[in-house]
N, C-alpha and C positions, 0 to 999 in steps of 0.2 A: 597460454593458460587455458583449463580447459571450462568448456562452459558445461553450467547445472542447469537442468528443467525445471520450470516451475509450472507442472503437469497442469493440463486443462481441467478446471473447477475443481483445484486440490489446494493443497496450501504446505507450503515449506519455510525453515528458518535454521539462520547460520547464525555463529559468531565473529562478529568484526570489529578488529581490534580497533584499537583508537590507531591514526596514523593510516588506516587500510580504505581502501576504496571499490565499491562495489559497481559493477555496470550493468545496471539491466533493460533489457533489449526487448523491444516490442520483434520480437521474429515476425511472426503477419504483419505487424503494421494494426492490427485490427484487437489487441486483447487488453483491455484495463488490468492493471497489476494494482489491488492493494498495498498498502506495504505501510509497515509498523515497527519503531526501534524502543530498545527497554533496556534500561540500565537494570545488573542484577547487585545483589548480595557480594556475589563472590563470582569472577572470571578467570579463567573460562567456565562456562555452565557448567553447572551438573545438578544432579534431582534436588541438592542440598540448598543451591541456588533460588535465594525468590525474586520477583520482581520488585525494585526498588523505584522504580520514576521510568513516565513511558513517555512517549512525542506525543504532542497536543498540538492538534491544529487548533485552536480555540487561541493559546499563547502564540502558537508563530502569527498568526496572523496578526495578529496586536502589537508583534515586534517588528512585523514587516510593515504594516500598514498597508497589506495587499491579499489578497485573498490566494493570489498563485505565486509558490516560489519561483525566482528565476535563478540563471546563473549567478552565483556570488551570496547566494541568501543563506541563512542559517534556516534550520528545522530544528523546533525547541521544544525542550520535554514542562510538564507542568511544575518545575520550578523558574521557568523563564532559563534554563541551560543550554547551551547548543549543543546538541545530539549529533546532527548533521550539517554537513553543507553540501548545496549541491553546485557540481563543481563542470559540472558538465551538459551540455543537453542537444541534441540535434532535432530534437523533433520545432514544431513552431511554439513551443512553450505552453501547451494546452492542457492542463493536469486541475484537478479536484482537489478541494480541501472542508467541501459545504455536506458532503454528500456522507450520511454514517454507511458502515457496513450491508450489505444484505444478511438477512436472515430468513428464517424459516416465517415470521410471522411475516416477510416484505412476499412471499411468495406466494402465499396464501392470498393477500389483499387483490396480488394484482394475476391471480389463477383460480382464485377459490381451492375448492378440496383437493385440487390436482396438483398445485403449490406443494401440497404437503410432504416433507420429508425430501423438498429439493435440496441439491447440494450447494451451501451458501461463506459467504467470506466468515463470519462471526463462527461456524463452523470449525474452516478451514485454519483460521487463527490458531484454535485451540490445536489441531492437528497435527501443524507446523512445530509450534512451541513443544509437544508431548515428545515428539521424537529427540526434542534434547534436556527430555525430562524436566522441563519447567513448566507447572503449571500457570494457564493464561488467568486473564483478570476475571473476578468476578463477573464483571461490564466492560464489553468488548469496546476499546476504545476506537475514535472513529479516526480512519484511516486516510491517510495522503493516498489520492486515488489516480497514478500515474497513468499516461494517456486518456483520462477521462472527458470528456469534453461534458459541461454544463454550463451552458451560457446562461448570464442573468439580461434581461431581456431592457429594452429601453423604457417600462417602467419601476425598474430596478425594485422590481420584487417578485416576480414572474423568472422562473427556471424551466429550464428543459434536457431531459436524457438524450442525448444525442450522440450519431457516431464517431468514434475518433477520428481525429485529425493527424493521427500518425500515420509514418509509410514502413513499411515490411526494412527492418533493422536496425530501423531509428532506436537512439537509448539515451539515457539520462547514466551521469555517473556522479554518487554519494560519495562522502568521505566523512568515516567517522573521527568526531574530535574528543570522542571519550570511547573507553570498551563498552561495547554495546552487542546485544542478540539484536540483528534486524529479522524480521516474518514477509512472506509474500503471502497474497492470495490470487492464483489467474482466476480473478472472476465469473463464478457460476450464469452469471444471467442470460437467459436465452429467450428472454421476452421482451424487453426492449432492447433500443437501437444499440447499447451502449458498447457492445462487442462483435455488433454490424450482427446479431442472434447467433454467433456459432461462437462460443468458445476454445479459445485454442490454446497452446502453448507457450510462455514465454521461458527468458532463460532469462540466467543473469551468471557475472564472471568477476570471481576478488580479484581485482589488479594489485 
């Protein structure tokens, strides 16, 4: 099956059906993949299509009692519904759920004026979604941030942006349990550690 790019600091989305299963691959080893699922209106998409219910990490984690999915976990949208499971993962289990999108104002904060008008997930979301003519949320929901690494530190309230812990083709593989649009984002950031400063490429492939 062939694989789709999920161009460096751009942002892309598919529909996946219920029953389908997505694999997305850290190609370097080195790229955080946002990534966001939404139930529509009416499947397969079209412009006519709106957003009905999106993945919340705020409710998985409250379902999981754990701040990271592992194998076997659900990913739940904000009625407490399973959107996802993940059903696969080779990397060491290192992925984000605390951390919201970047944007334009995260770039600004930590560049000043030279931030301005950098290319960001909260962006890329909307960019993703337009090309299958649905429009994104008012308020970019915040995102399971696959190979992210954020360690919460041993006085458990202390974090830190750090490089992943993934290796050049390691992947996680989703299975949708309802029809669902999933969105990537290969993270724009090139100021901290979080994509080792070089953003690159990843892919992903419907099994």
């Amino acid at each position: 099956m062939s694989l789709t790019t999920i161009p460096a600091r751009h942002g892309i989305a598919t529909p996946l059906p219920k029953g389908s299963t997505i694999k997305v691959i850290n190609t370097r080893g080195t790229q955080v993949v946002d990534t966001w699922a939404f139930t529509l209106s009416s499947f397969p998409p079209s412009p006519a299509s709106t957003i009905e219910t999106q993945m919340s990490n705020q409710h998985t984690r409250a379902c999981l009692n754990s701040t990271i999915p592992k194998v076997g976990d659900g990913l739940f949208n904000n009625k407490r519904e399973r959107l996802l499971t993940l059903v696969e993962d080779t990397t060491a289990g290192i992925h984000d759920t605390l951390i919201a999108a970047c944007d334009e104002e995260r770039y600004l904060e930590l560049a000043g004026e030279k931030g301005r008008g950098h290319r960001n997930c909260a962006d890329n979301l909307v960019e993703g979604l337009a090309v299958l003519g649905i429009k994104a949320p008012q308020f970019t929901p915040s995102p399971l941030n696959l190979f992210m690494n954020i360690p919460v530190h041993d006085d458990h309230t202390t974090l830190s942006f750090e490089a992943p812990t993934s290796k050049e083709g390691q992947y996680v593989c989703l299975k949708a349990e309802v029809d669902l649009v999933i969105a990537f984002s290969a993270c724009p950031q090139d100021i901290l550690k979080i994509n080792c400063g070089e953003p690159v490429d990843a892919h992903f492939q419907i099994l």
